[in-house]
LOMARSE-141604 format. One record per residue (C-alpha): residue in three letters; y, x, z. Coordinates in steps of 0.1 Angstrom, whole numbers, padded with zeros to 4 digits, always signed. Example, Ala and Ser with C-alpha at 12.3 -4.5 7.8 and 13.67 -1.06 7.14 Angstrom:
2
Ala-0045+0123+0078 Ser-0011+0137+0071 
***
This chain:
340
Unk+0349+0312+0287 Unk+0327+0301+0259 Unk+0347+0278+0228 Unk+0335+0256+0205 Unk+0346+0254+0167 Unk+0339+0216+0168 Unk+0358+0207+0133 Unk+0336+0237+0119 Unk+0302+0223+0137 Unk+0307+0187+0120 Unk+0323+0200+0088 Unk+0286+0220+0086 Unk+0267+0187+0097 Unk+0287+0170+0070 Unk+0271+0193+0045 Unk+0241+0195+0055 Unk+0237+0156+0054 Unk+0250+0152+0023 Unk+0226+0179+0007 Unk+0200+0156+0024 Unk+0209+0123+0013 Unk+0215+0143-0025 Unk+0180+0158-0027 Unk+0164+0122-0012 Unk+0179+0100-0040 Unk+0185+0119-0069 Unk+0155+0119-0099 Unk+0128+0148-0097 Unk+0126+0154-0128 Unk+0099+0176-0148 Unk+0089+0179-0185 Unk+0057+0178-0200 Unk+0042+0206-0221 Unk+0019+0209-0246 Unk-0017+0203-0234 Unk-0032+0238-0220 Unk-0065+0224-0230 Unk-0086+0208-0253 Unk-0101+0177-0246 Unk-0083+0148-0273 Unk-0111+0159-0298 Unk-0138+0154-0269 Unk-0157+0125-0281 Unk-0164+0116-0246 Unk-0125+0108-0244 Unk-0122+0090-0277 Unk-0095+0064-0276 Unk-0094+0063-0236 Unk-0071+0098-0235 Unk-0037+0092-0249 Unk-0004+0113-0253 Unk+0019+0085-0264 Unk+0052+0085-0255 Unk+0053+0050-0237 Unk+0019+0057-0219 Unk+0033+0094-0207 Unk+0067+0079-0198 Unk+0052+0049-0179 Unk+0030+0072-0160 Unk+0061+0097-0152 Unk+0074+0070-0128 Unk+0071+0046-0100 Unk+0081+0017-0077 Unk+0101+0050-0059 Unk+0118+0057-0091 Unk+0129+0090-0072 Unk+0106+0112-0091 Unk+0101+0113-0124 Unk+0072+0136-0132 Unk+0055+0138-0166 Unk+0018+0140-0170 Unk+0008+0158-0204 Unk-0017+0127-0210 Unk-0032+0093-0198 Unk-0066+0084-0191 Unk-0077+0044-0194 Unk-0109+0046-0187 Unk-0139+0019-0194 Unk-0163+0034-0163 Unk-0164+0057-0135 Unk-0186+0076-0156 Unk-0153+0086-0178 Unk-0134+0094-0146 Unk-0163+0118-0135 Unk-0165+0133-0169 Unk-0129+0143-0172 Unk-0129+0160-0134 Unk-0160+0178-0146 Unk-0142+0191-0175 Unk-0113+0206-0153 Unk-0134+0218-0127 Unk-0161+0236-0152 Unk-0126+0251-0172 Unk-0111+0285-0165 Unk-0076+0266-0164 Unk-0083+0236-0149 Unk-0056+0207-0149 Unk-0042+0186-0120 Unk-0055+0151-0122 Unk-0039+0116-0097 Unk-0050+0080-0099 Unk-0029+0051-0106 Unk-0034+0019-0095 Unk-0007-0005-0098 Unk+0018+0025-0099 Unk+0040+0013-0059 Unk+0038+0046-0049 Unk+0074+0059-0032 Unk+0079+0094-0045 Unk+0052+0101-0072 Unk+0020+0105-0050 Unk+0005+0091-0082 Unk+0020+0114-0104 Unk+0002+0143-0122 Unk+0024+0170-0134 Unk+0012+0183-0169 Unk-0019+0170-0161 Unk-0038+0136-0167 Unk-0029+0103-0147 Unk-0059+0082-0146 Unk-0050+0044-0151 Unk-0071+0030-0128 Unk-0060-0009-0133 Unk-0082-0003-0177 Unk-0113-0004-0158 Unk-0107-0039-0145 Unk-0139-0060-0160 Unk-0129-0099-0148 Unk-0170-0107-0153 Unk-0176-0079-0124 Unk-0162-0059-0099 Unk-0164-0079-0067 Unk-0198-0092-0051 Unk-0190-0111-0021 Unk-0221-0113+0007 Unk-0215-0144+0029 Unk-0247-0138+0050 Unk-0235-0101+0057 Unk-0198-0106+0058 Unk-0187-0082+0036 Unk-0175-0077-0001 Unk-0182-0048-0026 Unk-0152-0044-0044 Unk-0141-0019-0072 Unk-0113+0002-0065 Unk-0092-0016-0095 Unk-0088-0047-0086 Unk-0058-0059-0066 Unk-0060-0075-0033 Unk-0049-0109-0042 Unk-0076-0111-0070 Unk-0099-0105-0036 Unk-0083-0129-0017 Unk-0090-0155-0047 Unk-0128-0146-0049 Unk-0138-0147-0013 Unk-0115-0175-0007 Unk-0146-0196-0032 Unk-0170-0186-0001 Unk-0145-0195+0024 Unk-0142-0158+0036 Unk-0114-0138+0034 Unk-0110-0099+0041 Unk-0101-0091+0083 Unk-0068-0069+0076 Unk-0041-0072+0047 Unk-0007-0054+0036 Unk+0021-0075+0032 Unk+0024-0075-0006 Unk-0013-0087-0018 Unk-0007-0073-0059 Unk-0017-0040-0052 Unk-0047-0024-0058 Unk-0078-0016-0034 Unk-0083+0020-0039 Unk-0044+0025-0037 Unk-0039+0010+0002 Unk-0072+0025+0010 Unk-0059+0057+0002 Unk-0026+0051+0025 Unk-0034+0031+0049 Unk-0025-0003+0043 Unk-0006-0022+0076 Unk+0009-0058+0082 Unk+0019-0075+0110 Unk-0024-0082+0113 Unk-0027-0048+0124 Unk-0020-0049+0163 Unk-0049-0069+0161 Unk-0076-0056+0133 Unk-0063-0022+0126 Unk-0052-0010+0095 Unk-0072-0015+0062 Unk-0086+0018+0061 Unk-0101+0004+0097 Unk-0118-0025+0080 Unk-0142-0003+0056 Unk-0180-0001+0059 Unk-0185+0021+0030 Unk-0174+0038+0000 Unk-0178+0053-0033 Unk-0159+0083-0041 Unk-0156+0112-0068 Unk-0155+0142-0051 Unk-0137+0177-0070 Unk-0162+0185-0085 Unk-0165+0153-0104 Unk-0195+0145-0081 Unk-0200+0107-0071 Unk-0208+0103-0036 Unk-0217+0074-0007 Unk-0199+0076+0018 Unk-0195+0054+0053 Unk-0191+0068+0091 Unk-0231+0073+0092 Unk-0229+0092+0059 Unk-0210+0118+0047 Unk-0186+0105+0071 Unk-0164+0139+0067 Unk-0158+0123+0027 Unk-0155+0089+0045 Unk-0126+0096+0069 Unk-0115+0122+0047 Unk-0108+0099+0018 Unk-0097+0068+0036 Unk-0062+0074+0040 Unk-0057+0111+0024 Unk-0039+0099-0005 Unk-0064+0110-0030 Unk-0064+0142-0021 Unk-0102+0145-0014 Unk-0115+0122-0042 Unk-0109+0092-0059 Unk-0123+0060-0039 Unk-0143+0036-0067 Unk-0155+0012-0045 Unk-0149+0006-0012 Unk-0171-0023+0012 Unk-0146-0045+0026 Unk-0152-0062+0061 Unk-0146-0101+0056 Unk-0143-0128+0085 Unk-0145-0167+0081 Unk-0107-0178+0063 Unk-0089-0202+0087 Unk-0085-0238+0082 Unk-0051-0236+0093 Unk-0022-0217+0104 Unk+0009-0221+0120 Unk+0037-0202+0108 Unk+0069-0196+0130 Unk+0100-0173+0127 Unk+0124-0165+0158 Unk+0156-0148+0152 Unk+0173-0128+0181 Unk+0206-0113+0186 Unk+0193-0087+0216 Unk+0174-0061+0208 Unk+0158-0055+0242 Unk+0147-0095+0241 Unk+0134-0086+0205 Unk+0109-0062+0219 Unk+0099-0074+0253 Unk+0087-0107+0233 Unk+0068-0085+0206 Unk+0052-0063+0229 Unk+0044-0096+0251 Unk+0028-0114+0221 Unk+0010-0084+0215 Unk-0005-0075+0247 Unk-0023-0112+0247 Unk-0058-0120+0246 Unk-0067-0141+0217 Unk-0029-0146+0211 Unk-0016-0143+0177 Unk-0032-0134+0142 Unk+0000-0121+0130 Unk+0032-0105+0142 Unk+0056-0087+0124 Unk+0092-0075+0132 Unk+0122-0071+0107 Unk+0160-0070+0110 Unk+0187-0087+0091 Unk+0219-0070+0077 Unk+0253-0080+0073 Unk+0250-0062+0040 Unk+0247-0068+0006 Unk+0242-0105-0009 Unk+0244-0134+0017 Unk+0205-0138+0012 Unk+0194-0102+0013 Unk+0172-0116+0047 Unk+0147-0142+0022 Unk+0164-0172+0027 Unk+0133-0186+0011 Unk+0117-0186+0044 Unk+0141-0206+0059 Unk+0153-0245+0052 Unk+0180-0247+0029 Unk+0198-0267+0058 Unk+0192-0236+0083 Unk+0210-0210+0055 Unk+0248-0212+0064 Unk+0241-0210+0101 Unk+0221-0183+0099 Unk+0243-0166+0075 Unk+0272-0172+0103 Unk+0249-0155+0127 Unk+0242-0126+0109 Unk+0283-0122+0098 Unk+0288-0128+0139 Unk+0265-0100+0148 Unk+0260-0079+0118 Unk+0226-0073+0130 Unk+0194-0099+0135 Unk+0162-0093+0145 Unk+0132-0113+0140 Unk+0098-0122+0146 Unk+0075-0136+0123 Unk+0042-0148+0136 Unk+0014-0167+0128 Unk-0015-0182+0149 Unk-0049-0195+0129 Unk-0068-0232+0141 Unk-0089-0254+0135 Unk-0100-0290+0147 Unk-0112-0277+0182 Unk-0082-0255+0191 Unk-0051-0280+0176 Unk-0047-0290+0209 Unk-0036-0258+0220 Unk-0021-0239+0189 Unk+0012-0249+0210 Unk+0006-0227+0241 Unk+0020-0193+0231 Unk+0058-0194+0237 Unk+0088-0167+0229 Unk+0127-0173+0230 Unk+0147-0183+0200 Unk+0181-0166+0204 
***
């Protein structure tokens, strides 16, 4: 006969999960030392490298605020040729020094972070009389790295263009979604960002600044798009850009069965020229009464909703969106889901 110690089993799960849960939300913490090399009297890093407290502490943390993990120094550099000059410097040195870009510092768990080393501040290099050249006849826009998505949004929006695939939260910098992925409810439908890229400038290691698209030096290309700056830091990246829409509708459908949740979302998805948009989310009886953006919703809508979330203690819904124009108002109506 075979027995089980089942109060022993759980007790033993019970500790394992809590080690879990203690090592996922308590502070990484590490201290800086003093610099192993030296480059503050390099002339070439004259009042761009900086060791100030408030610079090092900013840098030491992000949106995650999980880690906190000191760099020994900042770099705000004026022009990629700083960036390249730096990377250089560590590759040419017999103790080179661990280096991470920064954009607009919403990384999760310190991916930006640079451990006694030098976090480069990406956002100093912003120049607001350059940095995006939009090409309406080729439907594209050369964008630095830098800038945030909503500053694109803003320029190619003069030309009536706007870029194919988005994230979700527009203040956030090119290079940074470039190098994760960057997905919204657009991307059943366009891919993700890193889809939606003709071509790139990247610094390689060695401090090197290479082209790079799927025709050439496509192993950089792919390499870089996505791998968290692990093989280079992206400069400037060719963005694809479509015609902007004239107008959208906007709808939200809330549903209290999750199998009817996902049969419409899969549905929606699997249409030809269906929706521009779809995105999923759930709403929790937990926490303030408008934890689910009640901003979305008519202030006369708020208390029954609320009472439907209490009810249920779990919501699900379906935001979507569907682009027209003048020759398809007519039939902007046709594509039809439940409201539960």
């Amino acid at each position: 006969m075979v027995s089980y110690n089942f109060p022993s089993q759980i007790h033993l799960l019970m500790i394992t999960i809590l080690v879990i849960i203690t090592t996922l939300f308590t502070p990484i913490t590490t201290n800086t030392s003093s610099l192993p090399w030296n480059i503050l009297s390099n002339d070439n890093f004259a009042r761009k490298l900086t060791t100030a407290s408030s610079s090092v502490e900013s840098a030491a943390t992000d949106f995650g605020h999980i880690t906190k993990i000191f760099p020994s120094a900042v770099l705000n550099p004026s022009s990629v040729q700083d960036i390249t000059d730096l990377i250089k410097l560590s590759f040419d040195s017999q103790s080179s020094f661990p280096l991470a870009a920064r954009g607009h510092g919403h990384s999760h768990r310190g991916q930006a972070a640079a451990n006694d080393g030098v976090v480069v501040n990406m956002r100093s290099m912003v120049n607001r009389d350059r940095g995006i050249k939009v090409s309406r006849t080729g439907l594209y826009a050369d964008v630095d790295s830098a800038w945030l998505w909503i500053e694109v949004l803003n320029k190619t929006l003069e030309l009536g263009l706007t870029p194919v695939s988005w994230t979700d939260y527009l203040h956030l910098t090119v290079g940074g979604t470039l190098s994760n992925g960057g997905i919204s409810g657009q991307t059943f439908r366009y891919g993700p960002q890193i889809s939606n890229v003709l071509e790139m400038d990247v610094i390689t290691g060695k401090g090197e600044i290479a082209t790079c698209s799927k025709d050439m030096n496509s192993d950089l290309f792919y390499a870089a798009l996505g791998g968290l700056g692990q093989f280079g830091i992206i400069t400037r990246a060719r963005i694809k850009l479509e015609l902007a829409p004239k107008n959208a509708k906007w709808l939200r459908f809330l549903y209290t069965d999750f199998s009817e949740f996902t049969r419409d979302q899969e549905r929606l998805i699997s249409e030809t020229n269906g929706l521009h948009f779809l995105e999923g989310s759930v709403m929790l009886d937990h926490g303030p009464p408008d934890n689910w953006r009640s901003t979305y919703y008519p202030p006369s809508e708020h208390m029954r909703i609320v009472s439907m979330v209490k009810q249920h203690r779990v919501i699900y819904c379906l935001e979507v969106v569907k682009y027209y124009d003048e020759t398809s108002q007519h039939s902007v109506n046709e594509v039809r889901t439940h409201y539960t």
